[in-house]
C-alpha positions, 0 to 999 in steps of 0.5 A, spaced: 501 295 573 499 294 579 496 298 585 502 296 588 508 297 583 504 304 582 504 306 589 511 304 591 515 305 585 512 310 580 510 315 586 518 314 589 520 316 582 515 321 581 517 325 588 525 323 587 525 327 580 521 333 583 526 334 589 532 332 584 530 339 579 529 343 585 537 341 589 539 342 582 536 349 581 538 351 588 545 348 587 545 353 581 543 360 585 547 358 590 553 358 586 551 364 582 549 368 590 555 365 593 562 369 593 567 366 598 564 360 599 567 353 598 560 348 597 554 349 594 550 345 600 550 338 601 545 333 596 543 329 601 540 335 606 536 338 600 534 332 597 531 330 604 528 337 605 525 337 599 522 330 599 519 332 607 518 339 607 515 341 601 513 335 596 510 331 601 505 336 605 503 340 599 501 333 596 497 330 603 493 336 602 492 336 594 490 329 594 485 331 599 482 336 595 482 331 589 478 327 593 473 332 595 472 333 587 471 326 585 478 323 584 478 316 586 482 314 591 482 306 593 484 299 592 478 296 589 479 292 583 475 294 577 468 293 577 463 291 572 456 294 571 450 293 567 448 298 563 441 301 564 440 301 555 444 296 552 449 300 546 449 297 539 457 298 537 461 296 530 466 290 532 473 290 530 479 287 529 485 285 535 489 291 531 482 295 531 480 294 524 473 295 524 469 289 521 464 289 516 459 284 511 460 281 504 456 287 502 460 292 506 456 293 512 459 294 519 458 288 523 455 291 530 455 288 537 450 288 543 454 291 549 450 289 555 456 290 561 461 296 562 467 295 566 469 301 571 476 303 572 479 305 580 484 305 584 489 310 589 487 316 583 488 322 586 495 321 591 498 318 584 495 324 581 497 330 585 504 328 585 504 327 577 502 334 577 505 338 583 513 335 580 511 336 573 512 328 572 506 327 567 503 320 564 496 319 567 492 313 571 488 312 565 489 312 558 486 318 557 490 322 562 487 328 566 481 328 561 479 321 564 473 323 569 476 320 575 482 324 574 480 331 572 472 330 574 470 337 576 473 345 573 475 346 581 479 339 579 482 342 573 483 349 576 487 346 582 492 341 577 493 346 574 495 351 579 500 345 582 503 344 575 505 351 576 507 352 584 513 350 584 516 352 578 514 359 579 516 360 586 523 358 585 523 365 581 521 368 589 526 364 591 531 366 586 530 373 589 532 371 595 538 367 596 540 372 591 539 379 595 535 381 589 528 381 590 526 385 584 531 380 580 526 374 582 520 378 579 523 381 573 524 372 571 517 371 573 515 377 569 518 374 563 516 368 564 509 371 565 508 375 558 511 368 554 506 364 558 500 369 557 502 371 549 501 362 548 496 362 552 492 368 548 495 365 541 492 358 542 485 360 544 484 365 539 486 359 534 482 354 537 476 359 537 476 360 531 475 353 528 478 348 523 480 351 517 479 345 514 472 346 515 472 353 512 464 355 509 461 351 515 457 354 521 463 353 527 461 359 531 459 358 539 451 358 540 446 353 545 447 348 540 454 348 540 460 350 543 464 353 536 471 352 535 475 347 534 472 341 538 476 335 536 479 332 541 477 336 546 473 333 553 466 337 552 467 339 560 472 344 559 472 346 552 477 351 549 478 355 553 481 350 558 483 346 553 489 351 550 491 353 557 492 346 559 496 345 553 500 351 554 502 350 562 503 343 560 508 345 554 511 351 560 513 346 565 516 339 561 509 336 564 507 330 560 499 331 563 494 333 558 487 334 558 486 335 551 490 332 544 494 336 542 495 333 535 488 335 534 489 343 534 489 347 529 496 349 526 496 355 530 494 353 536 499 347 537 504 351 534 503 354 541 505 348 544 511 346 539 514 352 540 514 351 548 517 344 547 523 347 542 524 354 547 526 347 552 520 347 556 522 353 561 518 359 561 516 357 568 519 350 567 519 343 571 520 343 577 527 346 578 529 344 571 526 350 569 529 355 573 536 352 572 534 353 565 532 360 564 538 361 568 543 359 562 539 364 557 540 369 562 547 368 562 547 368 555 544 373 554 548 377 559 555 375 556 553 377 548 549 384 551 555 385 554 560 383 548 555 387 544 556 394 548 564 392 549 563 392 557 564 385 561 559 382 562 556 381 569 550 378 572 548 380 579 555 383 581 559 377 578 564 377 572 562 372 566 568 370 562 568 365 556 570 360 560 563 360 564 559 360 557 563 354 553 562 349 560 
């Protein structure tokens, strides 16, 4: 794609589809917090607020600290440099067959010359982390250098992949007039995500056991662990708390393969993915989705008990869990 379509058409869906799940999460606390009201709030109203007050600014800022990381942020087009020791590489296929000889050799290739990807990186990136959109400007997603060049860069995507899905809790609080409410959400949000994070380092820590019987213990020749597939500059520890804020929040961003784990620690992943992504959750998705296990939960406890259910002083009937 290029510059362009990147700029206009993939960053206006990337801030449509985060203001969207934030208008429909509040729609959903104004619905449970209101009593005698007729509406819910007006789309358009929330969607400009969203859009303008919220994304944007937080957006301007971020891309700036991306920038003073080292996230490319221009229109050149791609360069080609000379490489200062050429390298010796197998050739391969159209379909990435390595070739080799009649005695079966690889056939390698001399590569004098590197080309360099660019482009508007860090204002495309902010955005795809701050509305848990995902995908990457390059291939390799957040491990790519130019998206994620520095632990400060890591640390800040990470933090925005987590702002707004967790600060809806607060917001859940407060439009409900039960701040302690908001808290206990997040406090449960908080233990499932700390309990994945804990698992999937522990996992990865302690190395394939496929390669049972090998030395894969961290030492000053080696990071130890289950390194496959993993970016060098952030290990494991990193690596497996990126793969579980990722898999909380519906966000597609990665900086390491999660197909690559051990079984226990993409076991952490998976199991975010299948609980439906809301521990935390996408931007408003995650909200509006705990909201229905809460009501769940609520509406069977309280079968269970014998009393009506209710949740924050309103009845939930049958009707309200079969629509």
């Amino acid at each position: 794609m290029s510059y362009l379509t990147q700029m206009m058409g993939l960053a206006y869906h990337n801030f449509m589809s985060a203001a969207v799940g934030i208008v429909l999460a509040i729609a959903f606390i104004r619905g449970i917090a209101r009593r005698q009201m007729q509406t819910i709030g007006n789309f358009w109203v929330d969607l400009l607020r969203c859009a303008l007050w919220v994304l944007l600014p937080f957006c301007i800022v971020g891309a700036l600290l991306l920038v003073s990381q080292g996230v490319v942020q221009n229109l050149k087009p791609y360069d080609t440099v000379k490489l200062v020791e050429p390298m010796q590489v197998q050739k391969t296929t159209t379909d990435g067959k390595p070739i080799v000889d009649a005695q079966g050799k690889p056939v390698m290739d001399t590569v004098t010359e590197q080309t360099i990807a660019q482009g508007p990186v860090a204002s495309q990136e902010i955005i795809k982390e701050l509305g848990t959109n995902g995908g990457g400007f390059f291939n390799a997603n957040s491990a790519h250098p130019f998206e994620n060049p520095t632990p400060l860069a890591n640390l800040i995507e990470l933090v925005s992949i987590f702002a707004l899905g967790s600060g809806l809790t607060y917001t859940l609080g407060r439009m409900t007039g039960s701040q302690r409410h908001g808290w206990a959400v997040w406090g449960a949000m908080a233990i499932l995500f700390l309990s994945g994070v804990t698992v999937a380092y522990w996992a990865e820590a302690r190395g394939n056991p496929m390669l049972a019987g090998t030395d894969q213990h961290a030492s000053t020749m080696q990071t130890g662990g289950n390194m496959e597939g993993k970016e060098v500059r952030f290990g494991i520890a990193n690596s497996a708390l990126w793969a579980t804020v990722t898999t909380d929040t519906s966000c597609g961003a990665i900086n390491s393969w999660h197909d690559s784990f051990t079984p226990l620690g993409g076991l952490v992943p998976l199991a975010n993915i299948m609980l439906g992504e809301i521990i935390f959750g996408g931007v408003g998705s995650g909200m509006y989705g705990v909201l229905i296990y809460i009501i769940l939960a609520v509406f069977i406890a309280g079968l269970m008990v014998g009393r009506t259910p209710e949740y924050l002083g309103k009845k939930i009937e049958a009707y309200d869990v079969h629509s």
